[in-house]
C-alpha positions in Angstrom: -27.3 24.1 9.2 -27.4 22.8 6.0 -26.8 25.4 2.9 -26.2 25.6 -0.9 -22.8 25.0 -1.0 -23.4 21.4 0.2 -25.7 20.1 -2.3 -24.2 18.4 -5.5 -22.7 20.4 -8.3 -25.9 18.4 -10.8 -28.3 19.6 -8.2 -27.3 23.1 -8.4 -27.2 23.5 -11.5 -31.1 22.3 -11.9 -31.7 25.0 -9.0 -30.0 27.7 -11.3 -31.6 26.6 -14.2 -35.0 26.7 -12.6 -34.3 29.9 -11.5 -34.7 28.9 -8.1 -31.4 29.9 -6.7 -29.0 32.5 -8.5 -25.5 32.0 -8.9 -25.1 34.8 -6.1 -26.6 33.2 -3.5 -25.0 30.5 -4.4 -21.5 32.3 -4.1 -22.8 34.4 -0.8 -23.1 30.7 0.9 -19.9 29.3 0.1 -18.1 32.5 1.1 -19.8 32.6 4.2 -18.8 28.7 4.3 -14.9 29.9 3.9 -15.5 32.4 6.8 -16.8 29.8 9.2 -14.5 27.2 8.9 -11.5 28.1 7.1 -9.6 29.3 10.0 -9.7 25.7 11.4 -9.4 23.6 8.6 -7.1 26.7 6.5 -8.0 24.7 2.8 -7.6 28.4 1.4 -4.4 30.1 0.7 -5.4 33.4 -1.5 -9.7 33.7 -1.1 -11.1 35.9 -4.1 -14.4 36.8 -2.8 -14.3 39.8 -5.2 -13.2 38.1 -8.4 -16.4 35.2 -7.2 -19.0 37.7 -6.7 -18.1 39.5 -10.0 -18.0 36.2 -11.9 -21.5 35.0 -10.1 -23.1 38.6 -10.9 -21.9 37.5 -15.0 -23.4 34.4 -15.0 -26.5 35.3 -13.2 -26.7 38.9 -15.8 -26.6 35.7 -18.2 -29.3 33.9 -17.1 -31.8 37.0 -17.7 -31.1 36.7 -21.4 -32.9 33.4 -22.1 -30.0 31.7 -23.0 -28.7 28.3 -22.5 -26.5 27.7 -19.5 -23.7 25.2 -19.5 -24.3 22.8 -16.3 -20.6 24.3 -14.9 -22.2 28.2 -14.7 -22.7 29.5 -11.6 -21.2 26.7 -9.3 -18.4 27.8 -6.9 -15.0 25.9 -7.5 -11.7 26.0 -5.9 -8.1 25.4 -7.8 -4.8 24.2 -6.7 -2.4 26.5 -5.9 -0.1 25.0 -9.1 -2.5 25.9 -11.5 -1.7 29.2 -13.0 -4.4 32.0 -12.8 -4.0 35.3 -14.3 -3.8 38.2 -12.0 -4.0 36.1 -8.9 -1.3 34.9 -7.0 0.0 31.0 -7.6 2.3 30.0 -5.1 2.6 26.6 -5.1 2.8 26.4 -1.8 6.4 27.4 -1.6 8.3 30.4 -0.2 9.9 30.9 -3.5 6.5 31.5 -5.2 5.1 33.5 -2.3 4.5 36.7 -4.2 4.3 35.4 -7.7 1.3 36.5 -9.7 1.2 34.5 -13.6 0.6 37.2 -16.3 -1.5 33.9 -17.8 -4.2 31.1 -16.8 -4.1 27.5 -17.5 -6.1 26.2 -19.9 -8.3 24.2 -17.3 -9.2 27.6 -15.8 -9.8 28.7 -19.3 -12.2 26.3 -20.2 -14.1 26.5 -16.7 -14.5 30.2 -16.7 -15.3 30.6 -20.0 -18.1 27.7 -19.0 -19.0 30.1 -16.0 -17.4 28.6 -12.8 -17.1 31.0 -10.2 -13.8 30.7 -8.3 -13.8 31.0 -4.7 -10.0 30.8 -4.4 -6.7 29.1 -4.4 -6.3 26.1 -2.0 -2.8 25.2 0.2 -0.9 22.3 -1.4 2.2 20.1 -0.3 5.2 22.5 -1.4 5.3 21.8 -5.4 2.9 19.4 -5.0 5.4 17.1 -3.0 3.8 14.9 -0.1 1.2 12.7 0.6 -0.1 14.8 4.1 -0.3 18.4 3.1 2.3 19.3 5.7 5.2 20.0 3.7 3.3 23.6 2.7 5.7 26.7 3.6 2.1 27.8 5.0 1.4 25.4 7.1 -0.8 22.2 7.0 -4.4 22.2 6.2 -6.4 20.3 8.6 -9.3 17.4 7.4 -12.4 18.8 8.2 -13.3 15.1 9.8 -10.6 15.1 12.4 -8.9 18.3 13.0 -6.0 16.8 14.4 -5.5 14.4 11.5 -4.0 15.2 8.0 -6.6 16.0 4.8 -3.5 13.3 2.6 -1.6 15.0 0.0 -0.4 16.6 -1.8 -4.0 18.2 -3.3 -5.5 18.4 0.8 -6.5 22.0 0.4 -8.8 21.1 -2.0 -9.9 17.7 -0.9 -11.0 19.6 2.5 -12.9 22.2 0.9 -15.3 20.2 -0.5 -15.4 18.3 2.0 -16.0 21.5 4.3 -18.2 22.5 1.8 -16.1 25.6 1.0 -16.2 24.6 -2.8 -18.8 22.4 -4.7 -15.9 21.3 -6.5 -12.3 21.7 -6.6 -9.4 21.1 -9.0 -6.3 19.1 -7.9 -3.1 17.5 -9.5 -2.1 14.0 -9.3 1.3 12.7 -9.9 1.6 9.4 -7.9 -2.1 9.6 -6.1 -2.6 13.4 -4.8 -6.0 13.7 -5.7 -7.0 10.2 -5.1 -5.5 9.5 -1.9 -6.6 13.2 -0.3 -10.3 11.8 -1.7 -10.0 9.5 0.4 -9.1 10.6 3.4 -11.6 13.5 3.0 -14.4 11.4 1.9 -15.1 13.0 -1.5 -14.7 12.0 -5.4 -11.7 12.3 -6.5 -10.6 11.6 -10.3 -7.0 11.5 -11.9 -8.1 11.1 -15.4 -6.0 9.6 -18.6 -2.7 11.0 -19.1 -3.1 13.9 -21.8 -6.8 14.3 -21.4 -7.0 17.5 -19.2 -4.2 20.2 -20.9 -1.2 20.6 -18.5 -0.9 23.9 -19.9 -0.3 26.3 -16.9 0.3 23.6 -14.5 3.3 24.4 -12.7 5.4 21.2 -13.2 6.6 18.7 -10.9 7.0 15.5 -12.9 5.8 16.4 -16.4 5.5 12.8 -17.4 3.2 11.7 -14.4 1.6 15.5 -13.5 -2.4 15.1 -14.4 -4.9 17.6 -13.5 -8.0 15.8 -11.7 -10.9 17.0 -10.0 -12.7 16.9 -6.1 -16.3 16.7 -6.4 -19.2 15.6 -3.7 -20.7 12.6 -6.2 -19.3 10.6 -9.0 -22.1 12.2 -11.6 -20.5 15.5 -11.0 -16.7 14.1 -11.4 -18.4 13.5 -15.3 -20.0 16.6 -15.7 -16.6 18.5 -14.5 -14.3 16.7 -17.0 -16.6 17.0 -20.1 -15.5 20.7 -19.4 -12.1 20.3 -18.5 -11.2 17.2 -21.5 -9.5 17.9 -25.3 -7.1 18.8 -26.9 -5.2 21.5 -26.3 -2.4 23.0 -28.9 -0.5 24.5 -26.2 0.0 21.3 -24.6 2.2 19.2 -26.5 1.3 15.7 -24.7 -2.0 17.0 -24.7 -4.3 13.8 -26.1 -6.3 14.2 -29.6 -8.9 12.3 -28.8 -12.8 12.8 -29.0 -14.3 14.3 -25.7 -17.4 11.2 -25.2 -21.0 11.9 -23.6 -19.8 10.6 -19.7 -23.6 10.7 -18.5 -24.9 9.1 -21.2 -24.4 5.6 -19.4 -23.5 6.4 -16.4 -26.3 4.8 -14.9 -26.5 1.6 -16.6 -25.1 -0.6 -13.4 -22.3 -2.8 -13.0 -24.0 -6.0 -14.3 -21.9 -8.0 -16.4 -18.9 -6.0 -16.1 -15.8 -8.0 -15.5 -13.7 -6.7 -11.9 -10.3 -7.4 -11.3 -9.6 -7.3 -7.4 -5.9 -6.2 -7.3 -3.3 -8.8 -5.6 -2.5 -6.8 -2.2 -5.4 -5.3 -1.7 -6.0 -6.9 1.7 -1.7 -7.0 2.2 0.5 -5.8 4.9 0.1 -2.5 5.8 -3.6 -2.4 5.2 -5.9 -1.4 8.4 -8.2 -3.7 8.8 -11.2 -0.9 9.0 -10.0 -0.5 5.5 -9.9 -4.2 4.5 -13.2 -5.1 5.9 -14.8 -1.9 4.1 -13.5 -2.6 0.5 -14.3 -6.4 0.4 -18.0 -5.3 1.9 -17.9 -3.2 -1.3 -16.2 -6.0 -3.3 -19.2 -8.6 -2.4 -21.9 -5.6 -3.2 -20.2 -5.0 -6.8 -20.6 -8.7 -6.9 -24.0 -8.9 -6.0 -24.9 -6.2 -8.1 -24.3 -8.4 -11.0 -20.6 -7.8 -12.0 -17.8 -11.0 -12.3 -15.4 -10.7 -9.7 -12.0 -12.4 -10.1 -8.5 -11.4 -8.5 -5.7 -10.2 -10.8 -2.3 -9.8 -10.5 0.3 -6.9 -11.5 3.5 -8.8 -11.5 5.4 -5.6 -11.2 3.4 -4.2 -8.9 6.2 -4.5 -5.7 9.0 -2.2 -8.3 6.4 1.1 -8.4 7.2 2.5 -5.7 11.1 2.4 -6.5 10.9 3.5 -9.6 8.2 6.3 -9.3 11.1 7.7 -6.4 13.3 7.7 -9.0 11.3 9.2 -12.0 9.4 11.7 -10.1 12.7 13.0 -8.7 14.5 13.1 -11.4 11.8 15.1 -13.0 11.9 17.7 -10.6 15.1 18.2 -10.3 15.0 19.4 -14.1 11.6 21.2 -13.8 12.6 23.2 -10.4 16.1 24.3 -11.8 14.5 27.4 -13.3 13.9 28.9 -9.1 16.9 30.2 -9.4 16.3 33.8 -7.6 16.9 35.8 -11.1 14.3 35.4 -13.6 11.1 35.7 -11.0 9.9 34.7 -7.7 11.9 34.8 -4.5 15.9 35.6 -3.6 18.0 35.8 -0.7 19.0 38.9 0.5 22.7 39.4 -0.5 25.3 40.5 -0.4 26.8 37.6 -2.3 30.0 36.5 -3.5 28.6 35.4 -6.8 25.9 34.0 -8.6 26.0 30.5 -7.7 26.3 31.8 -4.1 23.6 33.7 -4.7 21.4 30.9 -6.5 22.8 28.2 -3.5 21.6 31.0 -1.0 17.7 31.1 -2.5 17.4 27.5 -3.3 18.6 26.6 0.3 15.8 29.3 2.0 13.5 29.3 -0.7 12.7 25.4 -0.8 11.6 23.3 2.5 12.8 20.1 3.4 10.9 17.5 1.3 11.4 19.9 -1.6 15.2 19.8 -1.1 15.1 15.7 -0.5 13.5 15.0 -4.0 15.9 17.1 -6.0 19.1 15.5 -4.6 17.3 12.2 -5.1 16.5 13.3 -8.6 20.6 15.0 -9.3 21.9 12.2 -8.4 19.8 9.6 -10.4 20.5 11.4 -13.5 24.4 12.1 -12.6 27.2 11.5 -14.7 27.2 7.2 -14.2 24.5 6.4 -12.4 22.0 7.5 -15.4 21.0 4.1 -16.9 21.6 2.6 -13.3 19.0 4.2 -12.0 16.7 6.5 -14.2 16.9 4.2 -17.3 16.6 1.3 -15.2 13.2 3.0 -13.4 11.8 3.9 -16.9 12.2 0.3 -18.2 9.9 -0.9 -14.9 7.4 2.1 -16.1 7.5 0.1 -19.4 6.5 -3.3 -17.4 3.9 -1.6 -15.7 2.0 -0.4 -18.5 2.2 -3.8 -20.4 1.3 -5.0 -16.6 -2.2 -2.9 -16.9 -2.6 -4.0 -20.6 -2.8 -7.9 -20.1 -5.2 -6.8 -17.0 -7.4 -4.9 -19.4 -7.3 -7.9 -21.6 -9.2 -9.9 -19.0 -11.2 -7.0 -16.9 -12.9 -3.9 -17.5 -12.4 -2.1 -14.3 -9.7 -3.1 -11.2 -10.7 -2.0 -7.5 -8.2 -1.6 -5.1 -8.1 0.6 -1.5 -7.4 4.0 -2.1 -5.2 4.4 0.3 -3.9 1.9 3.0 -5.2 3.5 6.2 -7.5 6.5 6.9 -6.7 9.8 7.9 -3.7 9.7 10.5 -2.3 12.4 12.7 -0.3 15.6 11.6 3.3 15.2 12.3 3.0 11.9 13.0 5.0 10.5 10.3 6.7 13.6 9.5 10.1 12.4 10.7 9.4 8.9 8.4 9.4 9.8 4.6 9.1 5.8 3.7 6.0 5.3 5.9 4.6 8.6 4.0 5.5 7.7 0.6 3.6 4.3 1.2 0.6 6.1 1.8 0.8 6.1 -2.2 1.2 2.5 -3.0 -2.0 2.0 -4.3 -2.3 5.1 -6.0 1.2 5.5 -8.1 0.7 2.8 -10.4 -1.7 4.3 -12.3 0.2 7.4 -12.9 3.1 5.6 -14.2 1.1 3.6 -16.5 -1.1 6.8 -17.6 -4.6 5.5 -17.2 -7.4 6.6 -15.5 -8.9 6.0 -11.6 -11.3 7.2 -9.5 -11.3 7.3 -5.6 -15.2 6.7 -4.3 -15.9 6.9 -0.6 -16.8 3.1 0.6 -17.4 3.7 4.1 -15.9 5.2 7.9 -13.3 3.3 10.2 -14.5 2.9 14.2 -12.9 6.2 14.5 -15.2 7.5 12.2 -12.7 8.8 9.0 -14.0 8.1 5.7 -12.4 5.2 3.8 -12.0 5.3 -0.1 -12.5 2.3 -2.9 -10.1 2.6 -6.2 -11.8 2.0 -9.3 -9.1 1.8 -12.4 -9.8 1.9 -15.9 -8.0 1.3 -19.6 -6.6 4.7 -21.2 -9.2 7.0 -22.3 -11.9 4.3 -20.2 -13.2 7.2 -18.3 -17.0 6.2 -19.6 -16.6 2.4 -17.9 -15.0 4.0 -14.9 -17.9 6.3 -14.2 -20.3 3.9 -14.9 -18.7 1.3 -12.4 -18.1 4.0 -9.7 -21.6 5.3 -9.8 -23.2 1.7 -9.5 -21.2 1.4 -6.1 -22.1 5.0 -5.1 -25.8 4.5 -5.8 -26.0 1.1 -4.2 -24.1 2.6 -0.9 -26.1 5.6 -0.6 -24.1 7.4 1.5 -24.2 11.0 2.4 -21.1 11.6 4.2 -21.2 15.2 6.4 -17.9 15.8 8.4 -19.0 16.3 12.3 -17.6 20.1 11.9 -19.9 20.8 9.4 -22.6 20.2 12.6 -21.6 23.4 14.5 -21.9 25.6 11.1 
């Protein structure tokens, strides 16, 4: 049975507005969404059905004054679990965070509730935001509401799955090398990783500070532009935060594709492609085509180093962010006695982190280490460097490029759990775009012959955001698709 909590986040907000739907029905539906399916698909790690209600009540007491509403009030919104949220615990999907409760909130949770969002709770995550599957959680996997057998992709899957589940209208991820894109993707929603520095980090519990981007899940590519008109600007707390003007993202959003100039990446249709997913993207390929746009194939030279050199930067980025889990300022430590400190710091580090955790910060020690520094790390950021320049001769000749999302669809949990190269290739397409710092958008382009959704990659120039939207939403409104996982049918 269809209810609120699936409709668009643009279409609610006209229903709250008109005063035909309050912002606590609104909440009532996507709690009792939560209560139906959460156990299976377990998107939510701490619910706040108190904190939502009491929000919803605000913005409805609000809406009895007369007074303007911004188009964000009222709609129910989940968050990562590594975005910081005062008074409400952030775990980051780790054992080491399991009972810590940030005496602050991040400045993207500022600007949304001070807009009216109603949060609904904090969504399960790879542990520190590592993996591409949502398995490596110390709270177990969440489960893609299309397949419950299969993985929701990482490392942003809670929150992929609940609005895909309809548990949220929206939901806010992080993306370092692809984990709100790719989880899109394999959950059949919107999912945006927008310019480096245009959504404040502030409060975002770091991974790889130089790559870490806050993005957001959302049912329809209109709503992805409503949610970052909020979220976007400068932030003094935020020292890479970008100082740019915030631009109208509706006001062209539905001007088509015609005349723009598309860049179909080289490898699109490579090895390691399922053909499901091939045959879906260039069906979308010939429809931007036919919509009016000039379609050309481009190549990224350096394209084949990304993946090396993001497993070295990323790494050696955590390694320095996660040294402060060190069992004494806050968070979790081992039960003692212990000889010393470093036993007891070697003691909470070895229970307190899980496996995939552990693998990235040796990866990361060692690349920075005493003689292997400019072997590796140096040598990495200088490929980042060629990357970038990679995008900007692209740019030169093409507004937007289109790639898969991700290389496959959704596959099964645990079944490349033992294989961290076939997971980290789950990212290929994705990770480029981080290490350049430029914007892309994940758009749902059709379903395999299993029935899993397939995403299309749409990338733009830094700060292109307003071209990315408009060429997303021309392949959205020429698909017309309305994508309903089959669980949603017994709800």
């Amino acid at each position: 049975m269809s209810e609120p909590c699936d409709r668009t986040g643009s279409e609610l907000a006209e229903q709250l507005r008109a005063g035909d739907l309050s912002a606590a029905e609104l909440t009532e539906s996507s709690l009792r969404r939560v209560d139906a399916v959460d156990g299976d698909v377990k998107a939510i790690l701490t619910p706040t059905p108190e904190v939502a209600r009491e929000r919803a009540q605000a913005v409805d007491d609000h809406a009895t004054t007369g007074a303007a509403q911004s188009p964000i009030a009222g709609i129910p919104i989940a968050l990562k679990d590594v975005l910081a949220t005062n008074g409400i615990r952030t775990t980051c999907g780790s054992k080491i965070l399991e009972t810590y409760i940030p005496p602050y909130d991040c400045t993207a949770w500022t600007r949304l509730s001070g807009a009216g969002a109603v949060l609904i709770g904090k969504t399960n995550c790879d542990e520190f935001a590592m993996g591409s599957s949502n398995e490596n959680s110390a709270f177990g996997p969440v489960h893609n509401p299309w397949d419950l057998d299969a993985v929701p992709g990482g490392s942003s899957g809670g929150s992929a799955a609940a609005v895909a589940a309809g548990e949220a209208v929206w939901a806010l991820g992080t993306d370092t090398g692809g984990s709100v894109r790719q989880p899109a993707s394999l959950c059949g929603v919107v999912g945006l990783k927008p310019t480096y520095g245009l959504i404040s980090r502030c409060g975002l519990i770091a991974f790889a500070s130089s790559l870490d981007t806050v993005g957001t899940f959302t049912r329809t590519v209109r709503d992805a532009a409503v949610l970052l008109g909020t979220l976007a600007g400068k932030d003094p707390r935020d020292a890479t935060s970008l100082d740019a003007d915030v631009p109208d993202y509706l006001g062209s959003i539905e001007d088509g594709i015609d005349g723009l100039r598309v860049g179909v990446i080289d490898g699109t249709f490579g090895e390691g492609v399922e053909p499901d997913v091939q045959a879906s993207i260039q069906a979308s390929i010939d429809r931007l085509a036919a919509l009016g746009a000039h379609v050309d194939d481009v190549a990224l030279p350096t394209a084949d180093h990304t993946l090396s050199a993001y497993y070295l930067i990323a790494p050696s980025e955590a390694s320095s962010n996660l040294a402060r889990y060190d069992g004494v300022r806050y968070g979790f430590r081992a039960e003692g006695p212990h000889a010393d400190s470093i036993a007891m710091m070697s003691a909470t580090r070895g229970q307190g982190f899980g496996p995939e955790v552990k693998r990235r910060i040796m990866l990361g020690t060692y690349a920075l280490s005493a003689g292997y520094y400019d072997a590796y790390y140096g040598q990495a950021q200088k490929v980042r460097t060629l990357i970038i320049r990679d995008y900007e001769r692209a740019f030169g000749d093409f507004d937007v490029l289109v790639s898969p999302t991700s290389p496959t669809t959704a596959f099964r949990i645990g079944e490349r759990a033992d294989d961290p190269l076939a997971m980290y290739l789950s990212d290929v397409f994705t990770i480029p775009a981080n290490l350049s710092g430029v914007p892309a958008i994940s758009v749902p382009c059709g379903l395999d012959s299993r029935g899993l959704p397939i995403g299309l990659q749409f990338t733009a120039p830094a700060l292109g955001e307003v071209g990315l939207f408009r060429a997303a939403r021309a392949l959205e409104r020429d698909l017309g698709l309305e994508l309903r996982p089959p669980l949603l049918a017994a709800v």
